[in-house]
C-alpha positions as CSV (number, residue, x, y, z in Angstrom):
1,X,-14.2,33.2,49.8
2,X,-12.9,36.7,49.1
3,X,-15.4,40.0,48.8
4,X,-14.5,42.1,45.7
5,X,-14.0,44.9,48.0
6,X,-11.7,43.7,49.6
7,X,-10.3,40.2,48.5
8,X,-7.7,39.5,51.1
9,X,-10.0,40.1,54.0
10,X,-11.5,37.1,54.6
11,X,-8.0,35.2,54.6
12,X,-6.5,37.5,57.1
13,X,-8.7,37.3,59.3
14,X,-8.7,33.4,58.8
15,X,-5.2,33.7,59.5
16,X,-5.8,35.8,62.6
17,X,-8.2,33.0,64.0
18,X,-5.9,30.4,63.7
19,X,-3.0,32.3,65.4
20,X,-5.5,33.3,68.0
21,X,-6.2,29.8,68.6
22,X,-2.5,28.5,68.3
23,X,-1.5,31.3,70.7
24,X,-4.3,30.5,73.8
25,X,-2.4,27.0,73.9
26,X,0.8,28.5,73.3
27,X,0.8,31.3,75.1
28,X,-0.5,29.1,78.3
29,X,2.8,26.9,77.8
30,X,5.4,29.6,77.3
31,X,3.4,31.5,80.3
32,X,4.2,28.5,82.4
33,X,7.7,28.4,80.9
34,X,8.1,31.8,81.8
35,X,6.6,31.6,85.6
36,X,8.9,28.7,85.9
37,X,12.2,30.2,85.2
38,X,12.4,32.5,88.4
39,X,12.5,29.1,90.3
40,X,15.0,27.4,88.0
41,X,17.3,29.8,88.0
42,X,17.7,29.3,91.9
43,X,17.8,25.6,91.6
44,X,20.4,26.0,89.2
45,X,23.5,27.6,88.3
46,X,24.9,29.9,85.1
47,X,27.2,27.1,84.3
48,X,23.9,24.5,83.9
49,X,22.5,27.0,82.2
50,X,25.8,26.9,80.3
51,X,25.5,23.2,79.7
52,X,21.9,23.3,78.4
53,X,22.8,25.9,75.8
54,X,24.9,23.6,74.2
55,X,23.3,20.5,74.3
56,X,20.3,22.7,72.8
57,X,22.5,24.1,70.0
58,X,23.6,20.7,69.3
59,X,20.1,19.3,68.8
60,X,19.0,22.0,67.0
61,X,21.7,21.7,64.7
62,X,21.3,17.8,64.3
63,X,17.3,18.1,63.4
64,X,17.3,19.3,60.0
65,X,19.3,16.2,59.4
66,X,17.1,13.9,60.2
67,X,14.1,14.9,57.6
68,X,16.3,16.8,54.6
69,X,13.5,19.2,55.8
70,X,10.9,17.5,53.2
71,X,8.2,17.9,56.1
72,X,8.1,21.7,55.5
73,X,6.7,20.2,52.0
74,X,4.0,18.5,53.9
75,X,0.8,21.0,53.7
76,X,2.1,21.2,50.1
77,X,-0.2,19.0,47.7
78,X,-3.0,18.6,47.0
79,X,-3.8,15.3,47.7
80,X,-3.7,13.6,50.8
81,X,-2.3,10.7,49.5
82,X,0.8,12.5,48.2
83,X,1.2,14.0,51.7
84,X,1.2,10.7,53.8
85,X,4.1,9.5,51.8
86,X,6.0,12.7,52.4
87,X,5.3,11.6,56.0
88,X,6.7,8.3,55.6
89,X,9.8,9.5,53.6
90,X,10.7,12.0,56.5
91,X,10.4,8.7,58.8
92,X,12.5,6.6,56.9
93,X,15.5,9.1,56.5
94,X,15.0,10.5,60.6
95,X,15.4,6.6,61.5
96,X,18.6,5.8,59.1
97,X,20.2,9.1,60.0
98,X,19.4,8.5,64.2
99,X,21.1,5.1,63.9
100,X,24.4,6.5,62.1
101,X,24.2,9.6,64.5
102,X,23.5,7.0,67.7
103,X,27.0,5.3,65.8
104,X,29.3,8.0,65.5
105,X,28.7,9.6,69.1
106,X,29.0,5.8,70.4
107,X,32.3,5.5,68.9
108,X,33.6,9.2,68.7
109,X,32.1,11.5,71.4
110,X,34.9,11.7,73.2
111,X,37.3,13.3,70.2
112,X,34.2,14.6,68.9
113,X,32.4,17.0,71.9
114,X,36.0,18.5,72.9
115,X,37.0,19.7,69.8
116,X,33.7,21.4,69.0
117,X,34.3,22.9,72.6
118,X,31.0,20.9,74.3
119,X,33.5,19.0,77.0
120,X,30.8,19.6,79.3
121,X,28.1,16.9,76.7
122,X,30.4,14.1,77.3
123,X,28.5,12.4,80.1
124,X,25.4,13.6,78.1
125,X,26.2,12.2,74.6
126,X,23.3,9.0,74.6
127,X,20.0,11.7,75.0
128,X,21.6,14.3,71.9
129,X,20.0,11.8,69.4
130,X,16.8,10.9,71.1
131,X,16.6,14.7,71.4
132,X,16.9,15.4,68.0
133,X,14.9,12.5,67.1
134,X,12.2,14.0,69.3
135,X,12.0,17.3,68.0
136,X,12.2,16.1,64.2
137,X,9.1,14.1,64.7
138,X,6.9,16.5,66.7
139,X,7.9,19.0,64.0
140,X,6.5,16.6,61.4
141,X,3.5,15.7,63.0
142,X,3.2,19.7,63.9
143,X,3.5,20.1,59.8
144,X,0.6,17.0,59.6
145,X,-1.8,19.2,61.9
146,X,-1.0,22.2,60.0
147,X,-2.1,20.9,56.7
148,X,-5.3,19.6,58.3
149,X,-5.6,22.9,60.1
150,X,-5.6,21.5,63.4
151,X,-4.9,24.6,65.4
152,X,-6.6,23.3,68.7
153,X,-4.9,20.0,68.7
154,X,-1.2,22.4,67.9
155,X,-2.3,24.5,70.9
156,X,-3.2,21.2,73.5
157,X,0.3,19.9,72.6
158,X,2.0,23.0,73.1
159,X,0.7,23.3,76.7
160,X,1.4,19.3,77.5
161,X,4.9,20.3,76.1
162,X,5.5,23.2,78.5
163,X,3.9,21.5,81.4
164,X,5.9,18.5,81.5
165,X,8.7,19.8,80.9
166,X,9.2,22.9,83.3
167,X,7.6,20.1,86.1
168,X,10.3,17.6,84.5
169,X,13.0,20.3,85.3
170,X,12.0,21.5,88.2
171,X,12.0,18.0,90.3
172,X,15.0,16.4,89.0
173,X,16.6,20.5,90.2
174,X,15.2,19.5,93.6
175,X,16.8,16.4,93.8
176,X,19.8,17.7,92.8
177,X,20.2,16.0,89.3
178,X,22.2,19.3,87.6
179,X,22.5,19.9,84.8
180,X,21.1,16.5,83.3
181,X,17.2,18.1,84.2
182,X,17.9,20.6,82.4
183,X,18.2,18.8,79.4
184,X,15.8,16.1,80.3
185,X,13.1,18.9,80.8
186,X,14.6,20.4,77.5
187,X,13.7,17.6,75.6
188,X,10.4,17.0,77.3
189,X,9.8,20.7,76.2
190,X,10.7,20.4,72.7
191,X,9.2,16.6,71.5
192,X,6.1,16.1,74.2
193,X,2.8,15.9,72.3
194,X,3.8,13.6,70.1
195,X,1.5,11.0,71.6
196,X,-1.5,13.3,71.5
197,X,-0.6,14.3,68.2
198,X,-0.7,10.1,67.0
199,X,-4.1,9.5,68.9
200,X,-5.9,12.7,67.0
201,X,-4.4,12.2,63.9
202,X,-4.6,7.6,63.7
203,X,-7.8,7.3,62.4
204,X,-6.7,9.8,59.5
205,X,-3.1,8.1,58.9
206,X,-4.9,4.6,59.0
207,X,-7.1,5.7,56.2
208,X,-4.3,6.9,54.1
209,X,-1.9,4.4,54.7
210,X,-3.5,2.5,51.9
211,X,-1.9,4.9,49.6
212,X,1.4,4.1,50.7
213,X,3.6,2.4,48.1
214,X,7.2,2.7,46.8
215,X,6.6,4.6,43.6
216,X,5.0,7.5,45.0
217,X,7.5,7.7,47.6
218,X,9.9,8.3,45.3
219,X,7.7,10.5,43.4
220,X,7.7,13.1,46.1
221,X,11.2,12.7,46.7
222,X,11.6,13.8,43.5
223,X,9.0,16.4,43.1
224,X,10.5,17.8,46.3
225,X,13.9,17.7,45.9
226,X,14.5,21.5,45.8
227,X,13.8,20.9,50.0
228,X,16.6,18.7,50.5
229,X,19.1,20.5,47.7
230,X,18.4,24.0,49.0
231,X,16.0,24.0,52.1
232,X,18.4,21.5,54.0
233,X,21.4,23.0,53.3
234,X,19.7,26.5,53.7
235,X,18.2,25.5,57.0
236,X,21.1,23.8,58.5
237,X,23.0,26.9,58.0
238,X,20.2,28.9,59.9
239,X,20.1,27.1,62.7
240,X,23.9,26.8,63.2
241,X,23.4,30.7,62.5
242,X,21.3,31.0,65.7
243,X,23.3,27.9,67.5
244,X,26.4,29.8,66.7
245,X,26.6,32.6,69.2
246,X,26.2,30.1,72.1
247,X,29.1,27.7,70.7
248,X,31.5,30.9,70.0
249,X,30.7,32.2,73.5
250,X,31.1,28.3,75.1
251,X,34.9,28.7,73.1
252,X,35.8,32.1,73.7
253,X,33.9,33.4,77.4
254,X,33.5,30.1,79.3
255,X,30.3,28.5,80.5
256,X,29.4,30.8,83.0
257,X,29.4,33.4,80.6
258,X,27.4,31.3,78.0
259,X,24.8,30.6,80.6
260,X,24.0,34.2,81.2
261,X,23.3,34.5,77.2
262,X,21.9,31.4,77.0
263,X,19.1,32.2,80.0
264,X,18.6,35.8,78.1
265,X,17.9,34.2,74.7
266,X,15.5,31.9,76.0
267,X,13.7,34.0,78.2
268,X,13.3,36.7,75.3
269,X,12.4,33.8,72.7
270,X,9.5,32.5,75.0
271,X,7.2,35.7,74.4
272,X,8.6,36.0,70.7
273,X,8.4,32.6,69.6
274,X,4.5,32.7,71.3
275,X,3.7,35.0,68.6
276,X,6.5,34.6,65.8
277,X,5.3,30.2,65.7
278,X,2.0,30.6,65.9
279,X,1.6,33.5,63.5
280,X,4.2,31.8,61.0
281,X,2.1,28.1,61.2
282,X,-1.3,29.7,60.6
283,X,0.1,32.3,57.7
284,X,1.5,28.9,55.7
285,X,-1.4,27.5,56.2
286,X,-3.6,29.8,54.6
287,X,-1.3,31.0,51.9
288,X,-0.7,27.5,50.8
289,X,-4.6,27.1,50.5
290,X,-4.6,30.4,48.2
291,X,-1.6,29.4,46.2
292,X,1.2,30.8,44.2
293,X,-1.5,32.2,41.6
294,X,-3.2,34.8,44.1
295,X,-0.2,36.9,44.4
296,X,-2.0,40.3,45.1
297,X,-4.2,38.6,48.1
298,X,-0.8,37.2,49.5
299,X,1.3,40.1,50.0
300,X,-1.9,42.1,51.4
301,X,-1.9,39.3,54.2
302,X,2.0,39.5,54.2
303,X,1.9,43.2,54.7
304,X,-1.1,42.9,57.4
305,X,0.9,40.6,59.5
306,X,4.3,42.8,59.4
307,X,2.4,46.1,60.5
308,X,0.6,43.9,63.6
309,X,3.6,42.3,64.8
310,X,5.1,45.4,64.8
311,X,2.8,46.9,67.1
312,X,2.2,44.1,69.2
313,X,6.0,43.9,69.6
314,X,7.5,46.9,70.0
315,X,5.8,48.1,73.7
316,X,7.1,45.2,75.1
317,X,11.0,45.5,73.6
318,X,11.1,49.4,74.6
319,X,10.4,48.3,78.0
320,X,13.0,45.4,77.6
321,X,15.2,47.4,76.4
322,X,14.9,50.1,79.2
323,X,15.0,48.3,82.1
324,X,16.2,44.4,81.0
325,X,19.1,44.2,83.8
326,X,16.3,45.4,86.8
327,X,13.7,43.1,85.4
328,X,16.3,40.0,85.5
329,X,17.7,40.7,88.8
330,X,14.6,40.9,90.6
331,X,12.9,38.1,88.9
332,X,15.8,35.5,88.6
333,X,18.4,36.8,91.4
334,X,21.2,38.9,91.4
335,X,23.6,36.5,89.9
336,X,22.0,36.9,86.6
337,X,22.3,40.6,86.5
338,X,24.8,40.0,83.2
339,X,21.8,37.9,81.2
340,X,19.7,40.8,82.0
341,X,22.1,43.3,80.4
342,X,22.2,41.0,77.3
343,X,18.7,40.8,77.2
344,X,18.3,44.6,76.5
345,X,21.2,44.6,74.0
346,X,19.2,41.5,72.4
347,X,15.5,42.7,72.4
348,X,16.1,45.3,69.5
349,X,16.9,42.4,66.6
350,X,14.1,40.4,68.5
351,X,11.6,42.7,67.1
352,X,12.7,42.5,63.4
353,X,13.0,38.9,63.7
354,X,9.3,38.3,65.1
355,X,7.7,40.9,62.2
356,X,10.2,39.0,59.7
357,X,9.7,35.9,60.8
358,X,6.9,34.5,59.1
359,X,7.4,36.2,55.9
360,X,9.7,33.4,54.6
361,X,7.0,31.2,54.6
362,X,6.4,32.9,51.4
363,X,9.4,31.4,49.7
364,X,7.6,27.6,50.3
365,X,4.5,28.7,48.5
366,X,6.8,29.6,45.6
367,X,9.2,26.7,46.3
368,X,11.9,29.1,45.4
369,X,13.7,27.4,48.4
370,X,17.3,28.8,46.6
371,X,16.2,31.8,48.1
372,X,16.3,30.4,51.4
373,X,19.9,29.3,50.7
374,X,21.0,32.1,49.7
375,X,19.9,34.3,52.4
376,X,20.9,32.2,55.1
377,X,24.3,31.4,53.7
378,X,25.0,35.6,53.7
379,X,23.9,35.5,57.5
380,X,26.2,33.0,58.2
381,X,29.0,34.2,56.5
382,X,28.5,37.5,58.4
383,X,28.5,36.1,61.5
384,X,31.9,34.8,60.7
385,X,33.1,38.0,60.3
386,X,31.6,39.1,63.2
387,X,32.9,36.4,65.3
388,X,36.5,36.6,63.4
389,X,36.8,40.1,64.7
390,X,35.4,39.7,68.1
391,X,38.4,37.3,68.2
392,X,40.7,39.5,66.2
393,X,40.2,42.3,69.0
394,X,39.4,40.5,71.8
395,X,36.3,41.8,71.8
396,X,34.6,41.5,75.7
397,X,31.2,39.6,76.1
398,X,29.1,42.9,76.2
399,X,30.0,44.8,72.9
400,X,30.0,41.2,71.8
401,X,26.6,40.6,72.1
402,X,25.9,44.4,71.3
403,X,27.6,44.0,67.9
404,X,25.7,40.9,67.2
405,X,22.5,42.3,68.1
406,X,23.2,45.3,65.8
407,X,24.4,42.8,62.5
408,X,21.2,40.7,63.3
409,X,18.8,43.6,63.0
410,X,20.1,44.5,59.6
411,X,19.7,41.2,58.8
412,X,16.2,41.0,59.2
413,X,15.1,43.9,57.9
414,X,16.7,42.6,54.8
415,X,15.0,39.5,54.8
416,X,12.0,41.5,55.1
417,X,12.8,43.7,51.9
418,X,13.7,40.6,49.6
419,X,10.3,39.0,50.6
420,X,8.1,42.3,49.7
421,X,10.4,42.6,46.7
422,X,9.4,38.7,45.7
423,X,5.8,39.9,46.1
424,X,5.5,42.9,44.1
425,X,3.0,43.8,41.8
426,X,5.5,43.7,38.9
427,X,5.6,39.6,39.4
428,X,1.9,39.4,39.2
């Protein structure tokens, strides 16, 4: 597979294939995403905007829940028949911990939502677990495809994903149905293509199936367990990392205020999630085929894909960050003049994050997933301390998000230094 010359080079451009063919499907969906938000944000207001930013922070905080995050494990083994079982373990926990989630909201949302300031969720509270439930199992199926290296049927459901949703928004907008299609097109966005991903993939599933049995489920759960000990804990943390800007500016500026940031992180993480997803699903996918033994050959690839996303990225965030507040009023009205501003404050950590990105795909390989733990554990607890003294000195929205763009930055480089430092030669 590799030349002696050059024994990496057939992998990266392997890799480079598959992103290529994750981001035509991909970068049609977020393209329609992205001609659809001029529109949306004249159908609705910052304060729906507001509203969707939590309910998305709450989801995305709930989803790691529901699988312990043993699907990342999924591309994993060997054998298929190991893998199915994975699948069917992720099932069983996402429908035990849906049902006590469903529970709880049932019985508690309205104590619950006000004290974590999301007042505005209480007439949404019955679509947060569907949500979650949603985006758990398109993830897993996403993970199925990725081990199969199934990069056109990844792209197809991307598209259906962006289509139906920004439609989904759009018409319940028109018919005045604020903010609920928001969040109805949200979830559309995040958990369609689940049905296409079931029709490619039945045939395949039917055929395994007969290697289903108790024993090897709890084999993998076993086997695995370093996902749901440090990867859960570690992911959870992450994502309430990225959630948590949202839910201290929902406390601390209002939903108006929120809205504008919320409108500015999305519309920057459409372009960089294009390339940062795509690039991070094909790059585990190819370094788990190599495997942990072929050290040299994976931080060549890791190294490749830094120095591209670097230069694919950084004409686009100098731009960003020269003329955000223009771009925004003139393509989403002047009332979003503010989520502009952020957006230029924002694009600098953007860049580290989308060159950084799918390093840490590199720690799965290794299943050193303490690693993961410990890394995002330090973010969060600096973003405490970020948020304790925005609080402390009553910090305004703008040198807010400024300081948080500025901590995030150093963040990623960071990550990027532990990862190169995991790969070096001396390890070999």
């Amino acid at each position: 597979m590799f030349s002696k010359e050059k024994p990496w080079s057939v992998s990266t451009n392997t890799v480079w294939r598959g992103m290529l063919t994750l981001a035509v499907g991909s970068g049609t969906g977020r393209l329609i995403a992205i001609c659809a938000i001029p529109l949306l944000t004249r159908i609705y207001t910052p304060s729906d905007y507001g509203v969707l930013a939590v309910f998305a922070s709450f989801v995305n905080i709930l989803v790691p829940a529901f699988t312990l995050r043993y699907e990342i494990a999924l591309p994993l083994p060997r054998q298929d028949g190991l893998a199915i079982n994975i699948l069917l373990l992720c099932s069983a926990i996402m429908c035990a911990f849906g049902i006590i989630a469903t529970v709880a909201l049932f019985l508690f949302s309205e104590s619950l939502l006000p004290l974590l300031a999301a007042d505005e969720l209480l007439p949404f509270w019955w679509i947060i677990v569907p949500g979650a439930m949603g985006v758990a199992t398109y993830e897993m199926l996403g993970l199925w495809a990725t081990r199969r290296r199934a990069y056109k049927v990844i792209a197809r459901t991307q598209l259906t994903q962006s289509l139906v949703g920004e439609s989904l928004k759009i018409l319940l907008g028109l018919l005045s149905i604020k903010p609920l299609g928001l969040i109805a097109g949200q979830v559309a966005t995040q958990s369609g293509g689940i049905g296409y991903y079931l029709s490619s993939f039945v045939e395949d599933l039917r055929n395994l199936s007969r290697r289903l049995s108790v024993k090897r489920i709890l084999f993998v759960a076993g086997y695995y367990k370093d996902f749901p000990i440090y990867r859960f804990p570690s992911q959870l943390l992450l994502v309430f990392s990225v959630q948590a800007p949202l839910l201290f500016c929902a406390s601390s500026y209002g939903s108006n205020a929120t809205g504008h940031l919320g409108l500015a992180i999305m519309s920057l993480g459409l372009p960089i999630s294009l390339l940062g997803r795509s690039m991070s699903r094909a790059f585990y996918a190819e370094i788990a085929a190599l495997g942990r033994n072929r050290l040299e050959e994976i931080r060549a690839i890791s190294l490749s894909v830094q120095k591209r996303m670097f230069v694919i990225g950084a004409p686009a965030v100098a731009i960003l960050f020269s003329l955000g507040p223009d771009i925004f009023r003139v393509a989403f009205g002047k009332d979003w003049y503010d989520a502009g501003l952020y957006s230029s404050y924002l694009s600098v950590f953007l860049l580290f994050q989308l060159t950084s990105a799918p390093l840490v795909q590199v720690f799965n390989i290794f299943e050193t997933q303490r690693a993961f733990f410990l890394i995002n554990l330090a973010r969060l607890l600096g973003l405490i301390v970020l948020f304790f003294l925005t609080s402390l000195l009553e910090i305004g929205i703008r040198h807010f998000v400024m300081a948080y763009s500025a901590y995030m930055t150093l963040y990623y480089l960071f990550v990027s230094f532990l990862v190169f430092r995991y790969l070096s030669p001396s390890r070999a």
